[in-house]
C-alpha positions, 0 to 999 in steps of 0.5 A: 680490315686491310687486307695481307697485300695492301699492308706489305704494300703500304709496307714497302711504301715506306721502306721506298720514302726511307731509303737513303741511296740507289742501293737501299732502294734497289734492294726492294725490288724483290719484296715488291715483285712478291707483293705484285704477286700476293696483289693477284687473285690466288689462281693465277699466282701458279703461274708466278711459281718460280719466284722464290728465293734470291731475286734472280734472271731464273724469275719467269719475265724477270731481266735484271740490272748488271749490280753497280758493284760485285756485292751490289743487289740487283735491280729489275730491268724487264718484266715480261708477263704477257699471256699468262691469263693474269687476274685481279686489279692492276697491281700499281702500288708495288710497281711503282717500288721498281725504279729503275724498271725500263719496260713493263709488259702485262698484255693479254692477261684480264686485269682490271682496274683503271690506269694508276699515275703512278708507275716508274717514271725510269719506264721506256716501254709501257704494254697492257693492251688486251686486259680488262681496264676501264675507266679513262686514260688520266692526263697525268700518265703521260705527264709522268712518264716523261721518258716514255718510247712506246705506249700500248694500250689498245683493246681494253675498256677504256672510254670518255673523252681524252682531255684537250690538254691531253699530250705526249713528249716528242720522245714517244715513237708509238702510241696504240690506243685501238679498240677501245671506246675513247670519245670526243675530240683527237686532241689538237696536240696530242704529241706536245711538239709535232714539228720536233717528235719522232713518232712512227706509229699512231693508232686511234683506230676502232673507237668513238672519235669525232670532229676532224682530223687535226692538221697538226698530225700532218706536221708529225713528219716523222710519221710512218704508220696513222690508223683512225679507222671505224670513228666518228671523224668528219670534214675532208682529209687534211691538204697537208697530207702529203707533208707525210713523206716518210708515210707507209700504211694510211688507214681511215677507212670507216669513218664520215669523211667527205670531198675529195681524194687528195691529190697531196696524197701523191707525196706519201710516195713511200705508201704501202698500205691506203685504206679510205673505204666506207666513207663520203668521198666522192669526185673521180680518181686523181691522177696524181695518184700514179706516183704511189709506185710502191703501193700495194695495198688500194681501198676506196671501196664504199664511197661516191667516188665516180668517173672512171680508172685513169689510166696513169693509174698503170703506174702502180704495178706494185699493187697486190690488192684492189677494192673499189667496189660499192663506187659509181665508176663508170666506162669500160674496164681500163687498161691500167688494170692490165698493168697490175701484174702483182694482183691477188685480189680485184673487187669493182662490185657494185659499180656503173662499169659497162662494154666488154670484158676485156680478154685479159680479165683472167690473165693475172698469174697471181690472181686469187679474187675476182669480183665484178658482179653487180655492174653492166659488163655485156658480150660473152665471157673471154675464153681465154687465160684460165690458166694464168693463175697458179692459185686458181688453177690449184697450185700448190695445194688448198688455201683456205685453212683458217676460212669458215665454212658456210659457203660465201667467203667475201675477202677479208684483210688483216693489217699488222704494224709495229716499231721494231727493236731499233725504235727506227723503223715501222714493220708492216704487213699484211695478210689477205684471207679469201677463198680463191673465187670468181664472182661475175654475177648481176652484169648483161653477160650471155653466151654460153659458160666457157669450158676453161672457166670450169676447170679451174681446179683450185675455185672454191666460189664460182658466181655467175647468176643474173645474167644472160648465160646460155646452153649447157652447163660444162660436164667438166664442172665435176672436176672442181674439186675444191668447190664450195659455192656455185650459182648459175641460178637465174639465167637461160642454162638448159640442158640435163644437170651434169650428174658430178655436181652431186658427187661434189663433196666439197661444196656448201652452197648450191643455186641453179634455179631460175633456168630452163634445164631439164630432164630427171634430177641426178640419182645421187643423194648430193643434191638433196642437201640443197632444197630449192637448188633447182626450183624455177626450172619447168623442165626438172622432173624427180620421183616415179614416172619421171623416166618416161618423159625425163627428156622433154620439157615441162607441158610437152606431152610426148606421144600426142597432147594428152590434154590438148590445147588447153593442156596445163592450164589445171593439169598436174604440171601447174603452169600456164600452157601456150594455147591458154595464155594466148586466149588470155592475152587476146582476151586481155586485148580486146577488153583494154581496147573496149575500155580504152575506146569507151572514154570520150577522151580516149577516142577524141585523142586517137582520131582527133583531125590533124591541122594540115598546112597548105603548103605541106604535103596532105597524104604524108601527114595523114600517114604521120598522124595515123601512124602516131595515134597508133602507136600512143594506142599501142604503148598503151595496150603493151603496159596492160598485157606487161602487168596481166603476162607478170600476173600469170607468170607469177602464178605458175612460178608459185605452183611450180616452185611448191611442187619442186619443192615436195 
């Protein structure tokens, strides 16, 4: 049996198809706003409470229509209802009564259904992104809403592939169909005449697209904002890219695009906003490049693009934040990264870079993020310009309010873009979360840690492991007070640990193991929250006993070898002392030259005669030959003691790191 609201709705259908004049029809907009209301599920109705009596402005999200005349009824012209927590199926019939309804605003509620072809053809703004709908999107809503300016669907269910005939009119000036599970093909047209549109924004961003991206949004000259992030799409960036001359944010980033960067890109010189990271793209960094002196924000990160950072790139002193990371770039650090006076945010992890760090590397005053681990940067770390960087000297107080706790905090980037009230002009912004940080990890770095790195005051992540570091660490390392992860683990630091990291209440994450420091682990109980933090450090003695010899090395035995030249071979230290692995290695010695010497081959190789040339010089060449045969005798022996050294040291880590951790 039908239901109370599909009957006053089946109702009102019928008033509309019988009223003669824009009166009569106006006057339904109040019975077909009550029937929206009785379409809900009853508990959200509540929060339509006010909709009684007269139709009027005082209805929550209601704007009305001037009256034609004094004694004229009014006629609804908004209805704003976003973020009400609205449910039940997308009230589409009584919709349709309201005709001369400009904007329809339902986003963020939990509406259900599929799309209807059958709202009000008078709509200008159209919102329902971040409900409950599925279903796909039928080609005849944009062939009903010929008026249309600005379509949101973005976040909800929608899927199947967009139709190829699936098009929009020239009048429409944002279409954001994200963060669904659209399929398929971009249609070819999906603005019906590109050349003619006045589109601004377009985001197919977060779907299932596939195939390539069609050369006519290159013809949308129009265009100011194009999202097709985290697709399916393939080929190489369209050529004509650079026709975009009104282009400020370009994101593809997450998709399988291959070639080259674009030199067309030098054209979009407008260019705030260019994300190509995590795709296929490969070939050096374009110069052209240098004419985007407007951007700000550059990411190419996961690619194969390879060569190094031109320098014409000083040219973009507008940039902000810089993500090249996971690349083959190889060289030094060029000096056009000097010239990025503006940086907040510098990532070249995971590439082929080499020679020095430069001693400008600290010296950027805005700087937040600084990540050059994994490449092959040698020499010692600049002691200079720590001081530059107001955010990581603690200016201004901690900013990582809305970061989650739990140690590392890689940076994330979050991208706003809209079409303002005028319909004109694209409003982009963007906001960069990350824990102010330092990240020099996995490089052929040595020396000692400078003091001016460690008083940094507003660092929360500090990574220095995997590299060649020596001495001590810094006593000023306590004064870090807002730090949250430190690793100096494998590398040569010695010395006692600073007794402050354990009364550092701020950090999560802490890893010193794989170095030689020595002596008692500190007093307090903060060091105890970090279970293996020390493991691999021979030196670390913890318990009862430990102050009589806190100030030696694991396997020195003050007042004389207690146990002695053999000492520590089965002693409770549980590593490898000098004089057994000395036995081990002549041992090792003697046993490869007998078996190497046993194999005829071996033997006819190592002292096989030497053809000598009449005219050479007889003793010069005796001496040649012996010398190689040694030396292939040699290489050979070294590969042996190489894999019985890696046995050994591999036994004492074990027993080491079981003791360290009981």
């Amino acid at each position: 049996m039908p239901t109370a609201p599909l009957l006053l709705a089946l109702l009102l259908l019928l008033l509309a198809a019988a009223a003669p004049s824009p009166a009569a029809s106006a006057s339904t907009d109040r019975a077909a706003l009550l029937a929206f209301r009785a379409s809900l599920s009853p508990p959200s109705r509540a929060a339509l409470s006010s909709w009684h009596g007269p139709l009027s402005a005082s209805w929550l999200g209601v704007s009305l229509h001037p009256p034609a005349s004094a004694a004229g009824p009014p006629s609804v012209a908004t209805l704003a209802l976003p973020n009400l927590n609205l449910t039940g199926p997308l009230p589409s019939p009584p919709l349709s009564l309201l005709r001369r309804l400009h904007e329809l605003d339902l986003s963020a509620n939990a509406l259900t259904g599929t799309l209807p072809c059958t709202l009000p053809q008078s709509l200008l703004t159209l919102d329902l992104s971040r409900n409950s709908l599925s279903g796909a999107i039928p080609t005849c809503l944009p062939a009903s809403l010929h008026s249309l300016r600005a379509l949101n669907l973005s976040a909800n269910s929608l899927h199947s592939p967009l139709s190829p005939w699936f098009s929009f009119s020239p009048h429409l000036t944002t279409l954001d169909l994200s963060r669904n599970a659209l399929s398929g093909a971009i249609p070819p047209l999906i603005i019906t005449n590109p050349a003619a549109s006045g589109l601004l924004l377009l985001d197919l961003s977060h779907n299932r697209f596939s195939g390539e991206i069609p050369a006519a949004l290159t013809e949308v000259r129009t265009l100011q904002g194009l999202f097709l992030a985290d697709n399916n799409l393939s080929g190489e960036i369209p050529c004509g890219i650079g026709n975009l001359t009104y282009l400020q944010a370009l994101d593809l980033s997450s998709n399988r695009l291959s070639g080259a960067v674009p030199a067309g890109l030098a054209g979009c010189f407008q260019l705030l906003y260019l994300r190509l990271g995590g795709n296929r793209l490969s070939g050096a960094l374009r110069p052209e490049l240098d004419a985007l002196d407007s951007l700000r924000v550059l990411d190419l990160s996961d690619n194969r693009i390879s060569g190094d950072i031109p320098l014409p790139l000083a040219g973009c002193r507008s940039l902000e934040v810089v993500i090249l990371s996971g690349n083959r770039i190889t060289g030094d650090l060029s000096g056009a990264v000097a010239k990025w006076q503006s940086l907040r945010s510098l990532s070249l992890a995971h590439n082929q870079l080499s020679g020095q760090l430069p001693d400008w590397v600290f010296s950027f005053p805005l700087l937040q993020w600084l990540d050059l681990s994994g490449n092959r940067f040698e020499g010692f770390i600049p002691d200079g310009g720590f001081n530059a960087s107001s955010v990581l000297n603690g200016a201004g107080g901690s900013v990582h309010q809305g970061i989650p706790s739990g140690g590392v905090v890689s940076p994330q980037l979050f991208v706003s873009a809209s079409v303002d009230a005028t319909g004109q002009q694209l409003e982009l912004g963007y906001d960069l979360r990350a824990a102010p940080g330092i990240d020099l990890s996995t490089n052929m770095l040595h020396g000692e840690i400078p003091e001016g790195l460690v008083a940094m005051k507003g660092l929360e992540y500090l990574n220095l492991s995997c590299n060649y570091l020596a001495g001590q660490i810094p006593a000023g390392l306590g004064g870090m007070g807002r730090l949250r992860t430190l690793d100096f683990s494998h590398n040569g630091l010695s010395g006692e640990v600073p007794p402050a990291i354990a009364a550092m209440t701020e950090l999560e994450a802490l890893n010193l193991s794989y170095n030689s420091l020595s002596g008692p682990m500190p007093a307090t109980g903060g060091l105890r929250k970090f279970p293996g933090a020390l493991a691999g450090n021979p030196g670390i003695c913890n318990g009862e006993g430990c102050a009589a010899d806190a100030g030696t090395t694991e396997g020195e035995m003050p007042g004389g070898n207690r146990h002695g030249w053999l000492g520590g071979w089965h002693g409770e230290d549980g590593w490898v002392s000098p004089g057994a692995f000395c036995i081990s290695t002549m041992t090792s010695f003697f046993v490869s030259l007998v078996t190497l010497l046993s194999s005829p081959k071996a033997r006819s190789f190592v002292f096989r005669p030497v053809r000598i040339d009449r005219h050479s010089d007889s003793s010069f060449l005796k001496e040649q030959n012996a010398g190689i045969s040694i030396i292939r005798l040699f290489e050979r022996m070294r590969k042996i003691l190489d894999r019985v050294n890696k046995c050994l040291y591999g036994i004492r880590d074990r027993k080491r790191d079981r003791r360290l951790l009981l």
